[in-house]
C-alpha positions as CSV (number, residue, x, y, z in Angstrom):
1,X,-14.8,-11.0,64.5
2,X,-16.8,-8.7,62.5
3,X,-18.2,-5.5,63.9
4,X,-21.3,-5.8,65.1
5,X,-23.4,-2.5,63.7
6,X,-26.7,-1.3,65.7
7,X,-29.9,-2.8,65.1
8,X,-32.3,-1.3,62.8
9,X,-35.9,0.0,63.8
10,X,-38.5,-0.5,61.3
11,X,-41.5,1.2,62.7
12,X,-40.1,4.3,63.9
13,X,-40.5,7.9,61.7
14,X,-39.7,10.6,64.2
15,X,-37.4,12.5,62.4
16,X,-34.4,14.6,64.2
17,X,-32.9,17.4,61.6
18,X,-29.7,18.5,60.6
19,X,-29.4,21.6,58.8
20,X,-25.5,22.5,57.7
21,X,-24.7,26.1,56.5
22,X,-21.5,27.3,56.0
23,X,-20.6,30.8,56.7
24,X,-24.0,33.0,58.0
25,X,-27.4,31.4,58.9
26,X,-29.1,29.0,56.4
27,X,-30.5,31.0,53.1
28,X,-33.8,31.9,53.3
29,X,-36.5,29.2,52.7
30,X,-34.4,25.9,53.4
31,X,-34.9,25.2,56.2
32,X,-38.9,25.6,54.9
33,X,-38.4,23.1,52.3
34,X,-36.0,20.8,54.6
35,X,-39.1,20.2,56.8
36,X,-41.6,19.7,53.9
37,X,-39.3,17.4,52.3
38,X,-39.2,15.3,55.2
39,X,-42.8,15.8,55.9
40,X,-43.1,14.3,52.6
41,X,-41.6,11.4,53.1
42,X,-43.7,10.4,55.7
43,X,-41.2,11.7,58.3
44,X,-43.0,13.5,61.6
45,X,-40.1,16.4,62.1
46,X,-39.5,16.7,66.2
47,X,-36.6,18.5,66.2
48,X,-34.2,20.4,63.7
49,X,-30.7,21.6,64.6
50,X,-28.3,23.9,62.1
51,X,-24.6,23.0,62.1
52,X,-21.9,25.8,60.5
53,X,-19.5,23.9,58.7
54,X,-16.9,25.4,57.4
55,X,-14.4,23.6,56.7
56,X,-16.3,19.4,56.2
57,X,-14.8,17.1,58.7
58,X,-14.2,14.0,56.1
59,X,-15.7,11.2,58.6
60,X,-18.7,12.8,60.3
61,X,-19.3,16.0,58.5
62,X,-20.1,17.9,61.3
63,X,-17.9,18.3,64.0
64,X,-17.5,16.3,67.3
65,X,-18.8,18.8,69.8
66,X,-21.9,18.7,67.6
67,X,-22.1,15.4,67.1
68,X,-22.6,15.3,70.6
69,X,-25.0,17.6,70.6
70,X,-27.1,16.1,68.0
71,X,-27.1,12.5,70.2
72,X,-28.1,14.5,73.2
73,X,-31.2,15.7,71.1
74,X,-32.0,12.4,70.0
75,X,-32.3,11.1,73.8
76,X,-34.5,13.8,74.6
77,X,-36.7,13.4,71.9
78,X,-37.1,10.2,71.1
79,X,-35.9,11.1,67.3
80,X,-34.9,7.7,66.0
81,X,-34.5,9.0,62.4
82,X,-31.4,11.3,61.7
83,X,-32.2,13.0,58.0
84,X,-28.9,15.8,56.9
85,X,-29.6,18.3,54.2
86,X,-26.5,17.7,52.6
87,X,-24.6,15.1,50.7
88,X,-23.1,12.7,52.8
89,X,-20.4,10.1,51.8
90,X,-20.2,6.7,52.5
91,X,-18.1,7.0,55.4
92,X,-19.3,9.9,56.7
93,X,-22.9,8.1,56.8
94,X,-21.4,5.0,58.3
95,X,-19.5,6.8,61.1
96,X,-22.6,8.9,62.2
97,X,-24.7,5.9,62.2
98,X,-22.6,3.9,64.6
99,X,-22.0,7.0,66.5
100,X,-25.7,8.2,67.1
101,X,-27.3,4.5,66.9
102,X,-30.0,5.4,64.2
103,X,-30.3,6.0,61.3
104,X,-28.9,8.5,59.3
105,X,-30.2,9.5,55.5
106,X,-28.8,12.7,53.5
107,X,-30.4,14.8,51.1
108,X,-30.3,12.3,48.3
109,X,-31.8,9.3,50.0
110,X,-34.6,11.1,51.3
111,X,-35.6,12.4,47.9
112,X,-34.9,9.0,46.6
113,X,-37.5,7.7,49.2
114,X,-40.2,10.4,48.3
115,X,-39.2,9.2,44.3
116,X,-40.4,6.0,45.7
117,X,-43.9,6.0,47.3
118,X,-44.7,8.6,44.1
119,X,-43.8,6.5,41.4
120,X,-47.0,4.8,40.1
121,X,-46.1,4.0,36.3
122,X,-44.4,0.9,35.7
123,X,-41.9,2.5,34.2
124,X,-41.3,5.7,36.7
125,X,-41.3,2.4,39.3
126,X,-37.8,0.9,37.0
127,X,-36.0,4.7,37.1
128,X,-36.9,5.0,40.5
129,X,-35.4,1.6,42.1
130,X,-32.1,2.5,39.4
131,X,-31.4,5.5,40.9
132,X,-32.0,3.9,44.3
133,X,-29.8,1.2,43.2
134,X,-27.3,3.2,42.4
135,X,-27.1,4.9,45.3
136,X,-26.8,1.7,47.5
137,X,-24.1,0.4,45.3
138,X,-21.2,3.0,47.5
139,X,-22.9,2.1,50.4
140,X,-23.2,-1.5,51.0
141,X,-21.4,-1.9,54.0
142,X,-24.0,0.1,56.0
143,X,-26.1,-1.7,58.9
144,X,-24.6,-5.5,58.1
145,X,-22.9,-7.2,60.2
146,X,-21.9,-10.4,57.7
147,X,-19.9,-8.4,54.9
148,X,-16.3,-9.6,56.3
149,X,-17.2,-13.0,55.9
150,X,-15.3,-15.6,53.6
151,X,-17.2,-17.9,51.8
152,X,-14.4,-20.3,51.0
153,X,-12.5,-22.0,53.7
154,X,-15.4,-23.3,56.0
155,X,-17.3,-26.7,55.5
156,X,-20.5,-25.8,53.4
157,X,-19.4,-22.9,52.8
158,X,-17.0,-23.5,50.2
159,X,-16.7,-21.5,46.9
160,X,-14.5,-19.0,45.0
161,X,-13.3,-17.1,48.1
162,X,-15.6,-14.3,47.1
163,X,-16.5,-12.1,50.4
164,X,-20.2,-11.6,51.2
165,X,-19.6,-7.8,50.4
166,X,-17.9,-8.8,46.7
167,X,-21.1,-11.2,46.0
168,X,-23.5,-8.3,47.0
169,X,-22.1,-5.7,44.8
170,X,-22.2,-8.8,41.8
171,X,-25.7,-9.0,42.1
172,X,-26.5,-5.4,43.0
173,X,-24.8,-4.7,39.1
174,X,-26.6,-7.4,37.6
175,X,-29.8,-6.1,38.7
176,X,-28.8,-2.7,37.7
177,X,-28.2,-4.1,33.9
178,X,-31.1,-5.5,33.8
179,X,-33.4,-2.5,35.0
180,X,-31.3,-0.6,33.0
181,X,-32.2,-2.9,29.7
182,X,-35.9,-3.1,30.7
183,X,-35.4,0.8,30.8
184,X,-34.2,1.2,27.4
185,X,-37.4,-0.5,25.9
186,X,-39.4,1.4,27.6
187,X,-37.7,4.7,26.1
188,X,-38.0,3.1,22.7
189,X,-41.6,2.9,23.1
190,X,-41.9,6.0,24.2
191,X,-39.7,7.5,21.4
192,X,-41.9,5.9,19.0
193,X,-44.9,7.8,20.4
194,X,-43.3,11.2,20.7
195,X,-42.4,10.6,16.8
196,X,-46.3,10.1,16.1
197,X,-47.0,13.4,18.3
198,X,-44.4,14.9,15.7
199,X,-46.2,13.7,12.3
200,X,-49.5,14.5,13.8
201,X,-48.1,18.2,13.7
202,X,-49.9,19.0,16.9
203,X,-47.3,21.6,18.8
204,X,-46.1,20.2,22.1
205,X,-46.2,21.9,25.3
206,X,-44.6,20.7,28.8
207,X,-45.3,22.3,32.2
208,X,-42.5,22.7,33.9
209,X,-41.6,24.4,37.1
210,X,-40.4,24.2,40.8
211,X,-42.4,21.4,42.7
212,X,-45.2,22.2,44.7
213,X,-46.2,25.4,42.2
214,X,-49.5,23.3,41.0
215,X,-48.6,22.5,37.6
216,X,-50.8,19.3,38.1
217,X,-53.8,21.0,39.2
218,X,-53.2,23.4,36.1
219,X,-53.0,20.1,33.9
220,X,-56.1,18.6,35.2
221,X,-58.0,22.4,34.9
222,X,-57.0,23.0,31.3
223,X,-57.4,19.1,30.3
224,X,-60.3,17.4,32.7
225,X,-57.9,14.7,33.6
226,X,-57.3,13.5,36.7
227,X,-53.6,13.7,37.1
228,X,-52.5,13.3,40.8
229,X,-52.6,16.5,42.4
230,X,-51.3,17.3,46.1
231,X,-50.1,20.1,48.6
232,X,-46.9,18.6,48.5
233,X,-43.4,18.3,47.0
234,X,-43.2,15.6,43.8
235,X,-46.6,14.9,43.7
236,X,-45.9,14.1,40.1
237,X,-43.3,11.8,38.6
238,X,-44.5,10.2,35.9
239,X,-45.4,11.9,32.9
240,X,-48.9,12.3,31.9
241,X,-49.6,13.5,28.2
242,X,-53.2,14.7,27.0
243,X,-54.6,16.6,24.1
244,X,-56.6,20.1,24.8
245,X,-58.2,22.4,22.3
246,X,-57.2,25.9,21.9
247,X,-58.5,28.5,19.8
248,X,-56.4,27.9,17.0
249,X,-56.3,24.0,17.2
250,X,-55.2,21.9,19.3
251,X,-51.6,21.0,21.0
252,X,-50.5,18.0,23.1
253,X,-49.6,19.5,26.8
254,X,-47.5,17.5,29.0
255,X,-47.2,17.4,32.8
256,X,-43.4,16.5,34.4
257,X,-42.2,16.1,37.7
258,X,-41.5,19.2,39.5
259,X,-37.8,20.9,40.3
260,X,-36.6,21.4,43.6
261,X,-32.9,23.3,44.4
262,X,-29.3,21.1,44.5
263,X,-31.7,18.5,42.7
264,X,-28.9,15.2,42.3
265,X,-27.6,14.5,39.4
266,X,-28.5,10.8,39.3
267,X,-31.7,12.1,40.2
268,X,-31.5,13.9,36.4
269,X,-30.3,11.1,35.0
270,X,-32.7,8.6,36.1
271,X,-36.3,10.6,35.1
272,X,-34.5,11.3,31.5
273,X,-37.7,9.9,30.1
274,X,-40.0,12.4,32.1
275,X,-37.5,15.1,31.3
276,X,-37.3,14.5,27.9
277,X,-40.9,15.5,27.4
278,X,-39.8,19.4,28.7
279,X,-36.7,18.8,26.2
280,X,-38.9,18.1,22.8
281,X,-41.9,20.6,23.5
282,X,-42.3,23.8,21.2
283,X,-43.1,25.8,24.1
284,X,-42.6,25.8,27.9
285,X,-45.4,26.4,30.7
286,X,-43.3,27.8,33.5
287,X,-45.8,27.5,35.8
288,X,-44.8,29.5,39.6
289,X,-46.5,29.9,42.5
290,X,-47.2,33.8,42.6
291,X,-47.7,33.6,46.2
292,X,-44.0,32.4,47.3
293,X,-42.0,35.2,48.9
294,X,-38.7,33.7,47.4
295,X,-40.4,33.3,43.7
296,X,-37.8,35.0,41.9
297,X,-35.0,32.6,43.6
298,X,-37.4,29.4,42.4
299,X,-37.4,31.1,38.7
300,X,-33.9,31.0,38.9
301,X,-33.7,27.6,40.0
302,X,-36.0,26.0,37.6
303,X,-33.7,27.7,34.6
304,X,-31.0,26.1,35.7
305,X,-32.4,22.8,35.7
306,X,-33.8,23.5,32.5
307,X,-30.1,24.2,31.4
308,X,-29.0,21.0,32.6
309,X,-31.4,19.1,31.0
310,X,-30.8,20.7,27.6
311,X,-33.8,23.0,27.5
312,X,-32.9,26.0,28.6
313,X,-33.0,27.6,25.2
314,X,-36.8,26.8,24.6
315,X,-39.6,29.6,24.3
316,X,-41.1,29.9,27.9
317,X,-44.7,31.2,28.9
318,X,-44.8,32.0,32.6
319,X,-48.0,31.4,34.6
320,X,-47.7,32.5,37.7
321,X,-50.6,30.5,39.4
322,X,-52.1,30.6,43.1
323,X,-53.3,34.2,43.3
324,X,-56.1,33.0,45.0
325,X,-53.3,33.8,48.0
326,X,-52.9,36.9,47.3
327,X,-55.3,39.4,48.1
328,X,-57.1,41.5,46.0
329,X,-55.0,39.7,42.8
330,X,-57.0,39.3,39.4
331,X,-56.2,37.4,36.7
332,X,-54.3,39.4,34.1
333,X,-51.9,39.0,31.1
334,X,-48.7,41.0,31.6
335,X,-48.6,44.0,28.6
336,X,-45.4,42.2,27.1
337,X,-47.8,38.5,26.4
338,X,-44.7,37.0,28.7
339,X,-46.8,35.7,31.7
340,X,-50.5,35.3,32.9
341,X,-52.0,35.2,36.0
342,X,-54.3,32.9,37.5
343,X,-56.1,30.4,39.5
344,X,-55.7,26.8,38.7
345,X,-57.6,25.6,41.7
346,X,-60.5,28.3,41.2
347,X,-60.1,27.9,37.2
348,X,-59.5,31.7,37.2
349,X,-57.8,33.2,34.1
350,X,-57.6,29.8,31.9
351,X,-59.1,31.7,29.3
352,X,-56.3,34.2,29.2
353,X,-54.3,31.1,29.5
354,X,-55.5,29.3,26.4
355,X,-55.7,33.0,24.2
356,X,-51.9,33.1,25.1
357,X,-51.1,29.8,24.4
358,X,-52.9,29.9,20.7
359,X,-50.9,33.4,20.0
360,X,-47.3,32.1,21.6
361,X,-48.0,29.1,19.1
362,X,-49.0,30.5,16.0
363,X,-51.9,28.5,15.8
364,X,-54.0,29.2,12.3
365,X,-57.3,28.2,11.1
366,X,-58.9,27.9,8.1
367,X,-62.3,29.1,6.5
368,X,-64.0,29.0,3.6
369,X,-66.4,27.0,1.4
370,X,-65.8,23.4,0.4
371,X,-68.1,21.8,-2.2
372,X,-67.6,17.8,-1.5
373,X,-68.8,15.1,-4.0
374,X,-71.5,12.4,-3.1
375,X,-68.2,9.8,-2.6
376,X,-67.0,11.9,0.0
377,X,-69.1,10.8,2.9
378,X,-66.1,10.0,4.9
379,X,-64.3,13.3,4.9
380,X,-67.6,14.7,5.5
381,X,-68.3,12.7,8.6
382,X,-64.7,14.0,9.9
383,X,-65.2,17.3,9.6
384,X,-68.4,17.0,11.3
385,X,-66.5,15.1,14.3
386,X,-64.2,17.9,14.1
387,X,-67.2,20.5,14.9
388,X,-66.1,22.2,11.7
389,X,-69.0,22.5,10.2
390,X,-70.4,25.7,9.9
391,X,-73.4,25.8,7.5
392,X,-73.9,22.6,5.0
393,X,-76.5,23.1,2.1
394,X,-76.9,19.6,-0.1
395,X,-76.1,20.2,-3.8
396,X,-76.7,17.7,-6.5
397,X,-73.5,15.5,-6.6
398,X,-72.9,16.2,-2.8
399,X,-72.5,18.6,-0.3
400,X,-71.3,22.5,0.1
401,X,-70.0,23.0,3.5
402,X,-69.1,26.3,5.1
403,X,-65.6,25.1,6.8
404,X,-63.5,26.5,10.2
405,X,-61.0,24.4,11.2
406,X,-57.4,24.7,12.6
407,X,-55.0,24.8,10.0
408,X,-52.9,21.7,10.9
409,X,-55.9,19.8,10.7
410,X,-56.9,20.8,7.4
411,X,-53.6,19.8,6.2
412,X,-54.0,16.3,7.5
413,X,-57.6,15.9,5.7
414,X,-56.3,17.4,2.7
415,X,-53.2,14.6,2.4
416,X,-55.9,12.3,2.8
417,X,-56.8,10.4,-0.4
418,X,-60.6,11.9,-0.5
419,X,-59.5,15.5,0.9
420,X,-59.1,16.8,-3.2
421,X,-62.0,19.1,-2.0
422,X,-60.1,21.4,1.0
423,X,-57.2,21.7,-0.7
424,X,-58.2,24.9,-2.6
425,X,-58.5,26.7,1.4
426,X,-55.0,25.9,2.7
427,X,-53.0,28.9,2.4
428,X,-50.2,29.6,-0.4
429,X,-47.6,29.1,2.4
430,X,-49.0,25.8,3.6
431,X,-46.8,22.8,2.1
432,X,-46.9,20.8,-1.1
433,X,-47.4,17.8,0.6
434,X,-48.8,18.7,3.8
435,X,-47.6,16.2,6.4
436,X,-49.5,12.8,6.5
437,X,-51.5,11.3,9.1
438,X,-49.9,9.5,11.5
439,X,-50.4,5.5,11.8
């Protein structure tokens, strides 16, 4: 007879948590962001216990005299939710499960659940049930009560002697292929639009940075989009790509989903597409929350992620943002041109912001007098779109127009078959054959 597991709950959310440490107390700030995280998953936190492991037992993690302690919490509190800050094992999540009677979810599955009710693209929708599915796959067995079954031997029941469990896993995989092919066209797409970003010359920039530290509120104050924007941990998953205009010209900035510490690998894996934006950029926006006592430990963090994902070695620009929190802060560039300081919120300091950004880049313009012919109507109408157009005086076979324009859009008129006329103002360095306009 198979064993008969506890029945699930599906309305309850009162979360009980489990904090181990090994050694002293917890590091500073986990427990913080162990109670955000749950809060952002919708969990409502009524009680949180620390467990000092040091040495994992291999079927519970903790050990028994806390188990005991941690049921005796759940009575008295009505917790009907058991979320553990740690990795948990198959087993181990089976055997506290059955023991305590709820359910039990580790680190990984809760951020896999917040991954979930973020996701809003169709694509960040596919990662995100991957990486869930994934996940399942060593874990099957949990909360049924069929998987010992045998399908063959029994009238109506007959087949290839497959167990329920075997035909589970079969279809699990096949589903897995085929979000992991719909996945792959997607990246192809996407590929093919981060190759048009490329020819159109314009530098890239990605914000990246530990979640929470507003890099979406910074996106939506230096673009006027409307990127989803929230006091809470991965407000952002999908990416969200928009030009801006600097001084010097203008770049393509990107926004990506936020870091967090221990951050699971399959977590990495699966958001490769969002990541990859932070990977191809020509600059980073390390974008920190100024007012977080453990700031420097975030920095730290946030490198190493940046490591992993192969980007470690790219040119950073740190904005330390939310000095709105701080009293009596201003907005400032540091003397070295390594960081600025600002409000995103109160749009305070994006000016330093943008002056940075054009000098980190390079950005160049162009000036100077360009004397079009009558036949040129269409350049001429560009360059007015473009707001380049400084004075423009009508001459007999045309017009003679007193140009400022960024540099990398003067190359892209100039390689046009009517831009003859602003070739004489690029620069002796600028190429041959400057770089053609993208399709």
């Amino acid at each position: 007879m198979p064993t008969q597991l506890f029945e699930r709950s599906r309305g309850g959310e009162n979360a009980l948590l489990i904090q181990p440490h090994a050694g002293g107390p917890p590091a500073e700030g986990v427990l913080e962001e162990f109670v955000e995280l749950a809060r952002s998953a919708g969990a409502n936190v009524v009680a949180m216990l620390t467990a000092r492991i040091d040495k994992p037992n291999p079927s519970i993690l903790i050990g028994s005299g806390k188990l005991d302690e941690v049921k005796a919490a759940c009575e008295a509190t009505g917790a009907d939710l058991v979320l553990v800050n740690h990795a948990l094992t198959p087993v181990q999540e089976r055997n506290l499960e059955k023991a305590l009677q709820r359910r039990v979810v580790d680190r990984t599955g809760l951020i896999l659940d917040i991954f979930a009710q973020r996701a809003r693209s169709h694509e960040g929708k596919l990662q995100v049930e991957l990486a869930q599915l994934r996940h399942m796959a060593t874990r099957l067995v949990r909360g049924w009560t069929h998987l010992e079954r045998q399908r063959g031997g029994s009238i109506g029941l007959r087949g290839p002697g497959e167990t329920q469990l075997e035909t589970d896993r079969r279809l699990l995989q096949k589903r897995m292929d085929m979000l992991q092919k719909r996945l792959e066209k997607v990246e192809v797409q996407h590929a093919q639009m981060r190759r048009a970003r490329v020819r159109s010359e314009l530098p890239r920039v990605a914000l990246v940075g530990y979640t929470n530290a507003g890099k979406s509120t910074l996106f939506n104050a230096l673009t006027g989009a409307d990127a989803y924007a929230a006091d809470q941990l991965f407000a952002t998953l999908d990416p969200t790509v928009r030009r801006i205009e600097l001084p010097g010209g203008g770049v393509v900035l990107a926004d990506t989903v936020g870091f967090v510490r221990d951050l699971p690998h399959e977590l990495v894996a699966a958001f490769r597409s969002t990541l990859s934006e932070a990977r191809e950029a020509d600059l980073l926006l390390h974008v920190i929350d100024s007012s977080d006592p453990l700031r420097d430990e975030r920095i730290a963090q946030v490198d190493a992620v940046l490591h992993e994902i192969g980007a470690g070695d790219l040119p950073q620009l740190r904005v330390f943002n939310k000095i709105d929190r701080i009293e009596g802060a201003q907005p400032r560039r540091d003397a070295d041109g390594g960081a600025v300081w600002l409000s995103a919120r109160d749009r305070l300091g994006l000016d330093l912001l943008r002056e940075a950004l054009g000098e980190r880049l390079g950005l160049r313009r162009v000036t100077g007098l360009a004397r079009l012919p009558a036949g040129a109507g269409r350049l001429r109408a560009r360059l007015h779109a473009l707001r380049a157009v400084r004075e423009e005086q009508p001459v007999d076979d045309g017009w003679l127009l007193q140009l400022d324009l960024p540099l990398v859009e003067a190359l892209r008129l100039a390689a046009q078959p009517d831009g003859a006329a602003l070739r004489p103002l690029l620069p002796a360095t600028a190429p041959e054959h400057p770089v053609e306009s993208p399709a």
